[in-house]
Phi, psi and omega in degrees: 000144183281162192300288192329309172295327191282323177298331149332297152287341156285292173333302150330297213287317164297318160324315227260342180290302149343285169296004160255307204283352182045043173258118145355102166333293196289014184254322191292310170281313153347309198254337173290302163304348183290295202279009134236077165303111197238162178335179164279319205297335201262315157333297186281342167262348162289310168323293193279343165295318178285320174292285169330296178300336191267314183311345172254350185324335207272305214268313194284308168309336179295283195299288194315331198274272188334354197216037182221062191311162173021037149314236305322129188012281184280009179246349152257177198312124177317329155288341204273337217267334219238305174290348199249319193274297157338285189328282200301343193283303190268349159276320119021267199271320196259300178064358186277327185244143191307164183290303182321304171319302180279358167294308203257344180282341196296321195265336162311329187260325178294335173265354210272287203266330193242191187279152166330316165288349201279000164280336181271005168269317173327288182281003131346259178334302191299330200274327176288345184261333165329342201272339174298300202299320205266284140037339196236000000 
């Protein structure tokens, strides 16, 4: 697995955790690098997802409603709701990676981690909010 991918998946692991557990981020990563120490590479960019996405939340939660007609928030699945925020936060915000890239990595943890459907709901969501990046 690539550095990038594996940071993802932390960076996943910390969103959905923050959001069931209601915990302080920076506490949060804290206590995941003490009991898992990992490369540089994979730290900092799980770091920086994690941070970046709860520092966005507001916004990025703005965008999931908007583009979930007859959604609500809290009535999906908690991964997938999760995998939607990471995603947009580096499609959004970050911009170092191409879209496809953070699109297919997004319905890859969504096919990993959610139900048989939530990859083609990811990209659904994902695909319309792209429209956000180039637009800006």
């Amino acid at each position: 697995m690539g550095s990038r991918r594996k940071a993802r998946e932390i960076a996943l692991q910390m969103i959905y955790s923050i959001d069931v557990s209601k915990s302080d981020i920076k506490d949060s990563l804290n206590l995941y690098w003490e009991n898992n120490p990992d490369e540089h590479e994979v730290v900092a960019f799980a770091n920086m997802l994690s941070t970046g996405t709860m520092e966005n939340l507001a916004k990025i939660d703005e965008l999931i409603t908007q583009y979930t007609k007859n959604w609500n928030l809290k009535r999906m699945a908690s991964v997938d709701r999760n995998i939607l925020r990471v995603a947009i936060y580096e499609l959004v915000f970050y911009k170092d990676t191409p879209v496809n890239v953070v699109i297919n990595e997004a319905v890859e943890l969504a096919k990993k981690y959610s139900t048989s459907e939530s990859g083609g709901f990811v990209n659904g969501i994902l695909d319309k909010v792209k429209e956000v990046r180039e637009g800006l």
